[in-house]
N, C-alpha and C positions, 0 to 999 in steps of 0.2 A: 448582625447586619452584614450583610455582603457588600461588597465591593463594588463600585461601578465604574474604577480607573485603576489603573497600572500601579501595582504600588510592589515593592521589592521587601521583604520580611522573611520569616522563618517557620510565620502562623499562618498556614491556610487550611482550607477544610476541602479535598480535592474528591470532588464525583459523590460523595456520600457523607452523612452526618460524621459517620463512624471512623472515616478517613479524613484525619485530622493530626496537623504536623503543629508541637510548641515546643520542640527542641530542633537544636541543629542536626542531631543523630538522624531523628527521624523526617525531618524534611529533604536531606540528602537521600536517605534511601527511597524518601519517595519521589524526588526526581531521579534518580536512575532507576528505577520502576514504571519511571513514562519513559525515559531514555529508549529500556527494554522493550518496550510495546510501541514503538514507533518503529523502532528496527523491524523489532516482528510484523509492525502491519505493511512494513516496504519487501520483507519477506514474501509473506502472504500475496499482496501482487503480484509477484512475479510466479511466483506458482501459478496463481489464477489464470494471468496471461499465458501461460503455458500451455495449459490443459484446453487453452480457447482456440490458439493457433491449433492443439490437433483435433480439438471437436469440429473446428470448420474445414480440417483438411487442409491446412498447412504445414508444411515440414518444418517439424522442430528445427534448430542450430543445431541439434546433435542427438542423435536416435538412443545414444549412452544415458540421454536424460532418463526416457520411457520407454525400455526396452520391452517390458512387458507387453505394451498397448501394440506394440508393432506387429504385424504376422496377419496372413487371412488377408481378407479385405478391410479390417476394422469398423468393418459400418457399426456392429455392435459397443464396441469401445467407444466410438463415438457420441455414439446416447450416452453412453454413461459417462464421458468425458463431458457431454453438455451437463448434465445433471449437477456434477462434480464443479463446475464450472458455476454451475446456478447458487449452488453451497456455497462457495468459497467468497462469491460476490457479496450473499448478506452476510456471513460473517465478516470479509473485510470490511463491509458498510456500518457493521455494529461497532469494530473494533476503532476506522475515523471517526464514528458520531464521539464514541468515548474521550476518544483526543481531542477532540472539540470541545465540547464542555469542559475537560477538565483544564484549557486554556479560557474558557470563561471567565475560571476564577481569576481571573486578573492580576495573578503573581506572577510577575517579571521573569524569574528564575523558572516557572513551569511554563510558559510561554516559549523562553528561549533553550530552555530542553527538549520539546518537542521539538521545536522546529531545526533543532540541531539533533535529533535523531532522525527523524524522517530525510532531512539530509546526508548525513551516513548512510543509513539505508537504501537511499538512492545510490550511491557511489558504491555502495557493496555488490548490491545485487538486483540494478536494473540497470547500471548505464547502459549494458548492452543491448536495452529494448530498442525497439525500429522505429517507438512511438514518435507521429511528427515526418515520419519519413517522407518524402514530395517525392511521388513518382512520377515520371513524364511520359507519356507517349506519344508518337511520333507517330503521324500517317502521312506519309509519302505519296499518296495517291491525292490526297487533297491540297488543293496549294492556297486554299484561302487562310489566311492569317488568325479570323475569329474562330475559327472550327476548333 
């Protein structure tokens, strides 16, 4: 019988039959196994995001990223960067549905492992995104207030 409230133990059956913790050994490994893939999927964004600023022809923060893709005009890397870009999104989509569900199961303990990896993960390798960022523009030629 599954769960249909928050309960804290040691027994849960995470994402598949087969994936099934009733010791302590292996409940800890397998929250630091979603630890790991929470990281990886704040990883994986930021990659994604990367490949996107230069498929649409934004300059990276630092050309040392993808030194490759640079030179030419790039229009061809581009495509391939969208492409690349297209991949990375269903994979990252497949890899949050995962983490989702496996907070389904309603263990306390795999709940606040995700969400305390996907938090590291954030602080490792995206604070520096722009996401959010409010840009303003200014037109000096118009002095109406609503424009």
């Amino acid at each position: 019988m599954m769960h249909m409230t928050f309960y804290w133990g040691k027994t849960v059956t995470i994402l598949f039959d087969s994936w099934k913790t009733d010791s302590w050994t292996s409940y800890t490994l397998s929250l630091f196994a979603l630890f790991l893939v929470s990281l990886f999927y704040q990883y994986f964004e930021d990659r994604r995001l990367s490949f996107k600023r230069f498929a649409v022809g934004r300059k990276s923060e630092s050309a040392i990223e993808t030194p490759f893709l640079i030179g030419g005009d790039g229009r061809k890397w581009r495509k391939v960067a969208r492409v690349g870009t297209g991949v990375l999104f269903g994979v990252n989509s497949a890899i949050g549905y995962l983490l989702m569900l496996s907070v389904m199961s309603f263990n306390g303990g795999v709940f606040v492992v995700v969400v305390l990896g996907l938090s590291v993960g954030y602080l490792l390798f995206r604070i520096d995104d722009n996401e959010g960022e409010v840009v303003v523009v200014v037109d000096d030629e118009n002095t109406c207030v609503c424009a």
